[in-house]
C-alpha positions as CSV (number, residue, x, y, z in Angstrom):
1,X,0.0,0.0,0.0
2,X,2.4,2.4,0.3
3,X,3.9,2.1,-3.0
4,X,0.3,2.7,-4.2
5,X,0.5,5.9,-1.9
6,X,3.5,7.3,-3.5
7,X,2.9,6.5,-6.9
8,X,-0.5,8.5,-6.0
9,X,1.5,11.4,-4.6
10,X,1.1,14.3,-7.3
11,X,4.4,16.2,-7.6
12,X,2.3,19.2,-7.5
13,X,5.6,21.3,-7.0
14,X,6.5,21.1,-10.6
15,X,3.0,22.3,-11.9
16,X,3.3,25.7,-13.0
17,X,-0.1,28.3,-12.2
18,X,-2.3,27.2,-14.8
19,X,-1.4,22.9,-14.3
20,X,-2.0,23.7,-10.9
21,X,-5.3,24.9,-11.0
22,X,-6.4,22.2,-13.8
23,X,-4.6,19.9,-10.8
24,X,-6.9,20.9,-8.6
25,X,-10.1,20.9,-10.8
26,X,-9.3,17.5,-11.9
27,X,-8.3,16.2,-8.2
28,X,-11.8,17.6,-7.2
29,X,-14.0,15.8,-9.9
30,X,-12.2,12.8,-9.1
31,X,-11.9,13.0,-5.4
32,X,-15.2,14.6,-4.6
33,X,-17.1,13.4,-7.2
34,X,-15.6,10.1,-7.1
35,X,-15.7,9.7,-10.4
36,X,-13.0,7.3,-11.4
37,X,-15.2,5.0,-9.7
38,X,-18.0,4.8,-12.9
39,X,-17.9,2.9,-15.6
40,X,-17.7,6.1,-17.9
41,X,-14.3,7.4,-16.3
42,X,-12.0,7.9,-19.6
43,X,-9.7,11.1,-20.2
44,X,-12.5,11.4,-22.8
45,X,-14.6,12.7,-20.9
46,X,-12.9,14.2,-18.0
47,X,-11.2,16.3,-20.8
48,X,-15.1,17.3,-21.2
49,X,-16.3,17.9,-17.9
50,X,-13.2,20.1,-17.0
51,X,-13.4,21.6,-20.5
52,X,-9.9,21.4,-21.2
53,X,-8.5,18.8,-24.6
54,X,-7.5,15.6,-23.6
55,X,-4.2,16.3,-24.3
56,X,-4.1,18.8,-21.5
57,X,-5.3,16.0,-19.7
58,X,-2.5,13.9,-21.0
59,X,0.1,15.5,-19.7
60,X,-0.9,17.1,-16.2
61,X,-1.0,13.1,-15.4
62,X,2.1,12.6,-17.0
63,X,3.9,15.8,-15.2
64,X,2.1,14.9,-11.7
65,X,2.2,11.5,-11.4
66,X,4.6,10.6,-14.4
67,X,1.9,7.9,-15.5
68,X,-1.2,7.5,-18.2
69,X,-4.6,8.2,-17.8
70,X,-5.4,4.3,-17.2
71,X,-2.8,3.8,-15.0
72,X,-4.0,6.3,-12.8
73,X,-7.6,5.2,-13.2
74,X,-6.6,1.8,-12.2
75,X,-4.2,2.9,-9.3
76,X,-6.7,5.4,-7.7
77,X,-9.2,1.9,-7.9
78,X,-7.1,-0.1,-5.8
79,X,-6.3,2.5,-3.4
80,X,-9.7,3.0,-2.9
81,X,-10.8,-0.8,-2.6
82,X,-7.7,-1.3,-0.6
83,X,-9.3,1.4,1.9
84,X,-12.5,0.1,1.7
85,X,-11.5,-3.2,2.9
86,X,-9.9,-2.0,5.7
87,X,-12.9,0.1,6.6
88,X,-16.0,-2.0,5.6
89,X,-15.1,-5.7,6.4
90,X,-18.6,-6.0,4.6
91,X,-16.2,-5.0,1.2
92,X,-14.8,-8.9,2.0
93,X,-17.8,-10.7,1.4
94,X,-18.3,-9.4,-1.9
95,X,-17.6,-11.2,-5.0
96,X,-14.6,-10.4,-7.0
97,X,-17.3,-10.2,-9.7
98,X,-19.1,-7.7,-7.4
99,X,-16.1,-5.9,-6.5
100,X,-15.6,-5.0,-9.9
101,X,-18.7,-3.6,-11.0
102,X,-18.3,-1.5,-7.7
103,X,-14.7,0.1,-8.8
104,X,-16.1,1.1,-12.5
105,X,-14.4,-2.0,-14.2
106,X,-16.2,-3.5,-16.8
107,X,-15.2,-7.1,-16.5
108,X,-14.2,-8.8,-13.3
109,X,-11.2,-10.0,-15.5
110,X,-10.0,-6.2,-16.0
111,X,-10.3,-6.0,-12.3
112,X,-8.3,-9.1,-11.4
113,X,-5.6,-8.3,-14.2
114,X,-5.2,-4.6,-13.2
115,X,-5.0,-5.8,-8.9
116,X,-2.1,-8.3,-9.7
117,X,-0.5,-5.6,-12.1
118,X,-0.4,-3.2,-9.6
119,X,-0.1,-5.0,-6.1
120,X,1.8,-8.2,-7.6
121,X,-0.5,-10.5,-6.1
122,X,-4.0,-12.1,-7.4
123,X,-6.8,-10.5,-5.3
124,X,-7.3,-13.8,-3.3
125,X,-3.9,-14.2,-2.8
126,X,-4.2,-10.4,-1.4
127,X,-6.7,-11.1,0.7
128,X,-5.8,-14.2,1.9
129,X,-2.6,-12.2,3.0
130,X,-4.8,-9.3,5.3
131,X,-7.1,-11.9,6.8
């Protein structure tokens, strides 16, 4: 988890005035919104909501968290399941299938690809490990 945490930490230091502020619009539709967390969540249409090209888009992620727009999609899902869990023990009854649909993911298989990318592990083995 805390590799997850860093690779989440913007470097909001090298922004410059205008990143910045498209930093923080973007942090807020994301955060407060939650919307990384629906099915729709694509630099597509964050681009749209924040009114900005989805090249802006592009590379504020790329200067801030030196990743792609998936990548952090995918990241910011695990954190959040990850905090979830820890939260809700209700989150471990779910179904991996359930779980999915609950983080925006399409498939359950994009789900369980994306966890082991990220944390190394399957999500069993994961949560085999915390119980």
């Amino acid at each position: 988890e805390t590799s997850l945490i860093a690779k989440l930490s913007p470097k909001k230091l090298e922004l410059n005035y205008e990143e910045r502020r498209l930093f923080d619009q973007f942090t807020e539709a994301v955060e407060v919104d939650r919307l990384f967390l629906h099915p729709t969540f694509c630099q597509k249409n964050i681009a749209e909501k924040l009114g900005v090209s989805e090249y802006k888009i592009r590379l504020l992620l790329d200067k801030a968290y030196d990743m792609k727009f998936s990548e952090f999609a995918n990241y910011r899902k695990t954190y959040f399941l990850l905090n979830e869990m820890r939260k809700n023990p209700q989150w471990q009854r779910y179904s991996y299938i359930a779980i999915a649909r609950k983080l925006g993911y399409l498939s359950a298989n994009s789900f369980y690809l994306n966890f082991k990318k990220i944390s190394g592990v399957t999500p069993k083995e994961y949560f085999e490990m915390e119980s």
